[in-house]
Kinemage of the C-alpha trace (Angstrom):
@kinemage 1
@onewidth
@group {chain A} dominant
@subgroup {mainchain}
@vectorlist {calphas} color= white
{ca unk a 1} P 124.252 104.688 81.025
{ca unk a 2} L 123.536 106.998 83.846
{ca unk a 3} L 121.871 105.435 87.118
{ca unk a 4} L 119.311 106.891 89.535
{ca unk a 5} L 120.512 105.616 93.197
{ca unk a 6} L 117.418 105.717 95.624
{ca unk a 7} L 116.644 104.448 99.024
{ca unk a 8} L 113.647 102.592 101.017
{ca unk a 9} L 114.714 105.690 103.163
{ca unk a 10} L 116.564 108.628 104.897
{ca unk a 11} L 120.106 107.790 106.015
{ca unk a 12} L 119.711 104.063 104.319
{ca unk a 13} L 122.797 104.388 102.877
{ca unk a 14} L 122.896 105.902 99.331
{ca unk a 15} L 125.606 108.268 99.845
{ca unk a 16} L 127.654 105.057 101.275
{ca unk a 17} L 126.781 103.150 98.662
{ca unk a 18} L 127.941 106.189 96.030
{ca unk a 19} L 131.291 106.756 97.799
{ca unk a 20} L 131.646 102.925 96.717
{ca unk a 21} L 130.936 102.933 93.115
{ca unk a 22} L 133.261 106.122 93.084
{ca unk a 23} L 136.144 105.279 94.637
{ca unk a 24} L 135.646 101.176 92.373
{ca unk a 25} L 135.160 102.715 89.110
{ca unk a 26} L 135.227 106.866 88.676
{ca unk a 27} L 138.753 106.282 87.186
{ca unk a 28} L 138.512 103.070 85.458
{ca unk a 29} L 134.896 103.781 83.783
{ca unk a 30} L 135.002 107.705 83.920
{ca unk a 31} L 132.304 107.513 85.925
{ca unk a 32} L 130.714 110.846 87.658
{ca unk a 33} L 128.465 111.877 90.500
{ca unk a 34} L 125.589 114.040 90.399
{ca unk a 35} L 123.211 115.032 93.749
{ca unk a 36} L 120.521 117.051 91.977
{ca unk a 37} L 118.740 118.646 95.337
{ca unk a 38} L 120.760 118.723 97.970
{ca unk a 39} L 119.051 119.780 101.345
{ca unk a 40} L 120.798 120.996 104.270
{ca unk a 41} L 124.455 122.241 104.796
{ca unk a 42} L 126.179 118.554 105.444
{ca unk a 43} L 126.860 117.793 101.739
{ca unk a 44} L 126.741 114.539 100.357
{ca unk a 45} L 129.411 115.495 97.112
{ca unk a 46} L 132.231 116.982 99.732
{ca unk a 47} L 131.360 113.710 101.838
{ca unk a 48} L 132.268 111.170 98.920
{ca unk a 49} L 135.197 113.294 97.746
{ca unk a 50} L 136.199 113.361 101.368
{ca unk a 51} L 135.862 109.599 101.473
{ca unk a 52} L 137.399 108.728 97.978
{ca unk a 53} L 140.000 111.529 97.820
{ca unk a 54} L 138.675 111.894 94.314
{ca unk a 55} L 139.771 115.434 92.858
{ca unk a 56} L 136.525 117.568 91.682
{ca unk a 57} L 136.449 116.529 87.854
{ca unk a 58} L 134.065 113.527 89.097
{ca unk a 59} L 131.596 115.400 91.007
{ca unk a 60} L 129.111 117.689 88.732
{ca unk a 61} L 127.259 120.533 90.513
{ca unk a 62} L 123.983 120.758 92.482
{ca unk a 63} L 121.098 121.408 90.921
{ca unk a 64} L 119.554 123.079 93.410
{ca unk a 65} L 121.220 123.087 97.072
{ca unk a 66} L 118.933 124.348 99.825
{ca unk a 67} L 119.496 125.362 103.872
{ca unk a 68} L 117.051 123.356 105.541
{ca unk a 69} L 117.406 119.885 105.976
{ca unk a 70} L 114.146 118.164 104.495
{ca unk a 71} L 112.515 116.750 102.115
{ca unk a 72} L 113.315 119.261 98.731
{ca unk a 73} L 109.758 119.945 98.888
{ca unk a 74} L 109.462 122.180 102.291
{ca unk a 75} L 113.289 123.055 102.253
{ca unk a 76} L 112.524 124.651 98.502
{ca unk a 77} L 109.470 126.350 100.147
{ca unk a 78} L 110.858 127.595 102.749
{ca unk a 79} L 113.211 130.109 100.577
{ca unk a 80} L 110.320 131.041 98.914
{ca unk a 81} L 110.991 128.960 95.724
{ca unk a 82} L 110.227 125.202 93.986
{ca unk a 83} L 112.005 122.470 92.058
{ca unk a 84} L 111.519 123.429 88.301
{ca unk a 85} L 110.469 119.627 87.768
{ca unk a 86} L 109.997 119.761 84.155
{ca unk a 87} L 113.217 121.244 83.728
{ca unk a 88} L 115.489 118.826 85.968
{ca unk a 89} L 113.243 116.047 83.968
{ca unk a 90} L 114.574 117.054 80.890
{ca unk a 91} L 117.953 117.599 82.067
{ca unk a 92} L 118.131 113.574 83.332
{ca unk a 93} L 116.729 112.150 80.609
{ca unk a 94} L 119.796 114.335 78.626
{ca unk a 95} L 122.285 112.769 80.408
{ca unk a 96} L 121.164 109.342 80.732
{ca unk a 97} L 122.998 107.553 78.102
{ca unk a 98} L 126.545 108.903 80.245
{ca unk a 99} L 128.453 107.223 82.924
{ca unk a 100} L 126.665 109.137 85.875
{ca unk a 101} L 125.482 108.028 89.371
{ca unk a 102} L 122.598 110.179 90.279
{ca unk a 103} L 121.744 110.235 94.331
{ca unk a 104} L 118.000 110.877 94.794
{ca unk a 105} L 117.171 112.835 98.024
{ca unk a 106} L 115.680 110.246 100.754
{ca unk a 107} L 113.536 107.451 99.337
{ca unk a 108} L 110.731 106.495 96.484
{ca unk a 109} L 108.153 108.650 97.634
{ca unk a 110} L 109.864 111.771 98.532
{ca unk a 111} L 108.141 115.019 97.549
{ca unk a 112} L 110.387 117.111 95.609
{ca unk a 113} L 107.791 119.901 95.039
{ca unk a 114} L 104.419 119.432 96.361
{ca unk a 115} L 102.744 116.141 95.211
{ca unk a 116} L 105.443 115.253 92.784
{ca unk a 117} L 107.686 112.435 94.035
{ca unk a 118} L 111.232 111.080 93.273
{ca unk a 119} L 109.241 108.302 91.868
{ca unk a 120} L 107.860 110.958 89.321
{ca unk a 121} L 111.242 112.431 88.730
{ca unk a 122} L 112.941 108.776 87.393
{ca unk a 123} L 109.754 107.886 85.673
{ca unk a 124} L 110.067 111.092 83.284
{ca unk a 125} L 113.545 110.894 82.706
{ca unk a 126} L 113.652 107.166 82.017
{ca unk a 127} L 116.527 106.515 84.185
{ca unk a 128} L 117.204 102.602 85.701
{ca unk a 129} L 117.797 102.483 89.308
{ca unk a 130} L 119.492 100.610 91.348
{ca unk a 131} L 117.937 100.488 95.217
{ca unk a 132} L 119.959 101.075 98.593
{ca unk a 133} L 117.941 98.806 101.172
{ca unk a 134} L 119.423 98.188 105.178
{ca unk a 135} L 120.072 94.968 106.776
{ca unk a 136} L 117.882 95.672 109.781
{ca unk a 137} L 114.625 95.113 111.519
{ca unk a 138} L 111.909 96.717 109.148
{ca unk a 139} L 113.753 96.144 105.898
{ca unk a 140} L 111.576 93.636 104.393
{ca unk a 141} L 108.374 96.033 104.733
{ca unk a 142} L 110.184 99.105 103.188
{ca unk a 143} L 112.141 97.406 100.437
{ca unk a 144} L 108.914 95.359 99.154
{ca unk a 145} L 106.913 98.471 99.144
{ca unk a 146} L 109.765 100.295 97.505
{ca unk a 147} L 109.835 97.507 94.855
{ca unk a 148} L 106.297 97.044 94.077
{ca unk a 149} L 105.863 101.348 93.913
{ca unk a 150} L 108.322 101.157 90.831
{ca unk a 151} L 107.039 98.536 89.153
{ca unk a 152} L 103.794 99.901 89.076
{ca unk a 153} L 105.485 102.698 87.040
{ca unk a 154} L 107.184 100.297 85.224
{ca unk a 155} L 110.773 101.898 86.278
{ca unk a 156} L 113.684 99.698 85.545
{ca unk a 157} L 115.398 98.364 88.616
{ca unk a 158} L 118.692 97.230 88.386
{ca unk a 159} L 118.365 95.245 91.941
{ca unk a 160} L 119.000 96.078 95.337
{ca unk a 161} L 122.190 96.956 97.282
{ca unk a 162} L 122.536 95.956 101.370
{ca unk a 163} L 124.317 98.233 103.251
{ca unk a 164} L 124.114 97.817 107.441
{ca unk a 165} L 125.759 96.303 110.411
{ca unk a 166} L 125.692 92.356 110.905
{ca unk a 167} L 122.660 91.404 112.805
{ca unk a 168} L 120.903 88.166 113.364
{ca unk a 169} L 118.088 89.508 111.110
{ca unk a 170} L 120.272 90.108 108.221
{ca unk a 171} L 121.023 86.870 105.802
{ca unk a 172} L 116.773 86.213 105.902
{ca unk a 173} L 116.012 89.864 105.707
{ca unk a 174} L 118.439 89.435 102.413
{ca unk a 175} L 116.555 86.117 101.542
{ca unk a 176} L 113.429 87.074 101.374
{ca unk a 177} L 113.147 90.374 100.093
{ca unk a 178} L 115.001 89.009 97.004
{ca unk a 179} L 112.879 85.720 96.415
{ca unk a 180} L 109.535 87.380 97.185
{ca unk a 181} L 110.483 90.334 94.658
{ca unk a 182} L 112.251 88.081 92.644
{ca unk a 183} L 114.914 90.690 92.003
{ca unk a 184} L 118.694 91.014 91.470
{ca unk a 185} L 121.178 91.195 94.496
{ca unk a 186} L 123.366 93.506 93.683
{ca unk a 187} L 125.572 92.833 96.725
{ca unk a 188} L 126.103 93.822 100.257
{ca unk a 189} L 128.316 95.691 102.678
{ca unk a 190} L 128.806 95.399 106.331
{ca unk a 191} L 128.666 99.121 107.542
{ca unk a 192} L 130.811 99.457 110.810
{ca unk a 193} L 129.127 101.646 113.624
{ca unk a 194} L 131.885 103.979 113.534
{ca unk a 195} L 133.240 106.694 110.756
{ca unk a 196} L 136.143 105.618 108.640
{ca unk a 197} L 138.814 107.722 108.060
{ca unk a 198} L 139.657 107.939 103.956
{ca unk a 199} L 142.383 105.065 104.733
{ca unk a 200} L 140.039 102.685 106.290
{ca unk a 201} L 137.585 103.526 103.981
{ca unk a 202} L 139.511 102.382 100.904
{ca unk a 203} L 140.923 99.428 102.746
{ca unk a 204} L 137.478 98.028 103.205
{ca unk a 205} L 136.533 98.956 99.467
{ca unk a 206} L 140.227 97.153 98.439
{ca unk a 207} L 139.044 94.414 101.157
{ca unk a 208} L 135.102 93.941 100.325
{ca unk a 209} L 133.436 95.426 97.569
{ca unk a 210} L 133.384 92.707 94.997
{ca unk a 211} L 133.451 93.847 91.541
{ca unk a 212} L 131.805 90.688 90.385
{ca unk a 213} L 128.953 91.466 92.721
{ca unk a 214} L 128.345 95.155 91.546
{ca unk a 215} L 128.628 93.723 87.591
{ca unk a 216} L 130.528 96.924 85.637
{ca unk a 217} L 128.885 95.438 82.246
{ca unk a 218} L 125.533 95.271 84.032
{ca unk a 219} L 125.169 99.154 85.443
{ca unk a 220} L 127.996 100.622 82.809
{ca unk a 221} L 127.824 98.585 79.719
């Protein structure tokens, strides 16, 4: 099945957290990437390939790709255009029963065209989801509210995924966002403070990313 990857927020993570699941299991599952909007010029697919060193048979094309860094909302309007919602609805909901990670731009409530959210987008196209949280001050607060705005719309969350620096904040932050929402942990990752270089990224995936934490017949049974 294909799986919507959203965040409690910008720069949470969910590219990371992509590059991960890519570089585990695009070869062993055949599993692909998909960025629907992208906004701004600093793309998210050349980042994971850059990362992975995967060859451009994982990585399916934009959607829609526009200039301005935003939310796809204002960046759509300010080339004078919108998100055909409907259409990129339909088009999800076609491809969920493949092996495809789908990276939502920002978090839950992020307009793609005015007054329709991302939450709106994985509603309609039936898609599970699997949510990108940080390990920081402030987590608890954004992840809860992320949490309890899909389950009102009765979206299927997978569990939650901790990506961020260690902190004295971060095994209770962990704790009690997942026994107050009473939801999976998917597993963590300690994000170092500076950029990896493709070897040290795949070292630390070799090193720390736990298959049995990320569950292959879980997300890609």
């Amino acid at each position: 099945m294909s799986i919507f990857v959203t965040g409690t927020g910008t720069d949470i993570g969910k590219t990371f957290f992509c590059s991960l699941m890519m570089a585990k299991y695009a070869e062993e599952l055949g599993l692909k990437y998909l960025k629907p909007i992208q906004t701004g010029t600093d793309s998210d697919r050349v980042k994971i390939m850059n990362l992975t060193g995967l060859n451009e048979s994982y990585f399916l094309k934009n959607y829609y790709t526009f200039e301005l860094p935003a939310s796809p909302h204002l960046a759509a309007e300010m080339e004078n255009t919108t998100v055909e919602t409907d259409e990129l609805s339909r088009h999800l909901f076609s491809i969920k029963d493949a092996k495809i990670l789908v990276e939502g731009a920002g978090g839950v409530y992020v307009p793609i065209k005015r007054y329709f959210f991302t939450a709106d987008l994985v509603e309609q196209a039936k898609l599970p989801l699997v949510l990108v949280a940080s390990t920081e001050l402030g987590t608890i607060n954004h992840t809860l509210l992320s949490l309890e705005a899909l389950r009102k719309r009765e979206i299927k969350v997978l569990g939650v995924y901790f990506i961020g620096p260690e902190n004295p904040l971060r095994s209770d932050n962990i704790r009690t966002i997942i026994e107050a929402a009473e939801i999976g942990l998917l597993g963590t990752f300690l994000l170092p403070d500076r950029i990896l270089s493709r070897k040290q990224f795949l070292d630390k995936v070799a090193k720390e990313f736990d298959p049995d934490r990320i569950l292959p017949e879980l997300l890609f049974p």
